[in-house]
N, C-alpha and C positions, 0 to 999 in steps of 0.2 A: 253215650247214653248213661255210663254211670256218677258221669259227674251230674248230670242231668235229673238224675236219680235221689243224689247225692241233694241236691239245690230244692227241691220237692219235701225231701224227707226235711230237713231243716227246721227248725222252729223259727219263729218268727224272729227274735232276737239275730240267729245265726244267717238271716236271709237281709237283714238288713244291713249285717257287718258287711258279708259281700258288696251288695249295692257300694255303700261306701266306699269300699277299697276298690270297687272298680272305676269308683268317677274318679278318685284320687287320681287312680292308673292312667286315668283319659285326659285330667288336670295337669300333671306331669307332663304325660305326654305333646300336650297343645302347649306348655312352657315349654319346652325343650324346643321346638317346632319353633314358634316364636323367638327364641332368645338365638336360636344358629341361623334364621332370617337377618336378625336386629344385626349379628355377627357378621354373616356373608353382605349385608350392605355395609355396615364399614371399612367392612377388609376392601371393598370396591372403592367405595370416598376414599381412601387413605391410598389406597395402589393409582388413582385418578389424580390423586394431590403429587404422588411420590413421579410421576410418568409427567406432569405439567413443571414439576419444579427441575426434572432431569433436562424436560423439551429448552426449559428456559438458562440455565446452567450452559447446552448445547450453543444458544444462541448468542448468550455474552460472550462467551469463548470465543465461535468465531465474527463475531464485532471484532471482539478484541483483535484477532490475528490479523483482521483485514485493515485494522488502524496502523498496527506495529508495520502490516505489510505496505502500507502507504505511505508509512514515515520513512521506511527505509528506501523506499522508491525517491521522495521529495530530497532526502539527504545526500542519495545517490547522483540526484541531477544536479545537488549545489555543488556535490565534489565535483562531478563533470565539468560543471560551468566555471565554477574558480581555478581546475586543473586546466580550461581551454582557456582562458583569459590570459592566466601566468603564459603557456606557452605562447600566446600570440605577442604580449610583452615580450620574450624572451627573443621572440622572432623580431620582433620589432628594433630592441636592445642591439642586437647582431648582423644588422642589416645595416644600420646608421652607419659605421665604420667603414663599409662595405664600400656605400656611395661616396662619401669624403675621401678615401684614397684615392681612387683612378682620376680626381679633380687635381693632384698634388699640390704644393704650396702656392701662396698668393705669390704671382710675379714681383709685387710691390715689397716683399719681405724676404727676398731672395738678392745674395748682393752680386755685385757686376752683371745685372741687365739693364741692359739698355730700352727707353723710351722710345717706341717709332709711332709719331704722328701719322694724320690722314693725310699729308700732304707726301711723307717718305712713303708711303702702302702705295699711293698712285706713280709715285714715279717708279717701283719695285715690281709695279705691276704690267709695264712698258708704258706707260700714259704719262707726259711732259706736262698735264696741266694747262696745254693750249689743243683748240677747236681746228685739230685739224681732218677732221670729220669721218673719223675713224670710232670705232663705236669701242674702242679698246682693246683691240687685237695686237696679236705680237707681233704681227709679218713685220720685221725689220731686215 
């Protein structure tokens, strides 16, 4: 009540310096108000920009890993495939050898053997080469 008092007693001059300094107080006030709004909305734009450009950082990284992880998958099957080819060559190489022995050398390059026609194979076989109506058995 004594400021109240105080504001009454006043003269005119001194009641209107009041008034003033109090819209000041309220003008400040509704700036400040305003300007930590204008502030709390960009700190949001800028935290919203900062959160879209981390999401998107996130995402080329794993593009990225799953590219590298695909190359190395694709290189992996070529070693595969070149490493199983060599070996089937290698099997292949090693096996030729194999078959050509157990055949061993041409008759025809091998010296003192003798030639036996179809006609010595029939007589060696007990068949004389005449119809004697035996289907080629040995009974002698």
């Amino acid at each position: 009540m004594c400021e109240f008092s105080n504001i009454c007693g006043m003269t005119g001059d001194g009641v209107l310096s009041f008034i003033v300094e109090a819209e000041e107080r309220r003008t400040n006030l509704r700036l400040r108000e305003e300007q930590d709004a204008t502030y709390r909305a960009s700190l949001e734009a800028d935290q919203a920009r900062e959160s879209q450009r981390q999401e998107e950082e996130e995402r080329l990284a794993k593009e990225a890993a799953e590219a590298e992880r695909k190359r190395k998958e694709e290189e992996e099957a070529q070693e595969r495939a070149e490493r199983e080819a060599a070996e089937r060559e290698t099997d292949r190489v090693r096996m030729r050898p194999e078959k050509v022995l157990p055949l061993g050398d041409d008759p025809e390059k091998v010296p003192d053997v003798a030639q036996v026609g179809p006609r010595a194979m029939e007589r060696l076989d007990g068949r004389d080469g005449g119809d004697d109506g035996r289907s080629g058995s040995c009974n002698k």
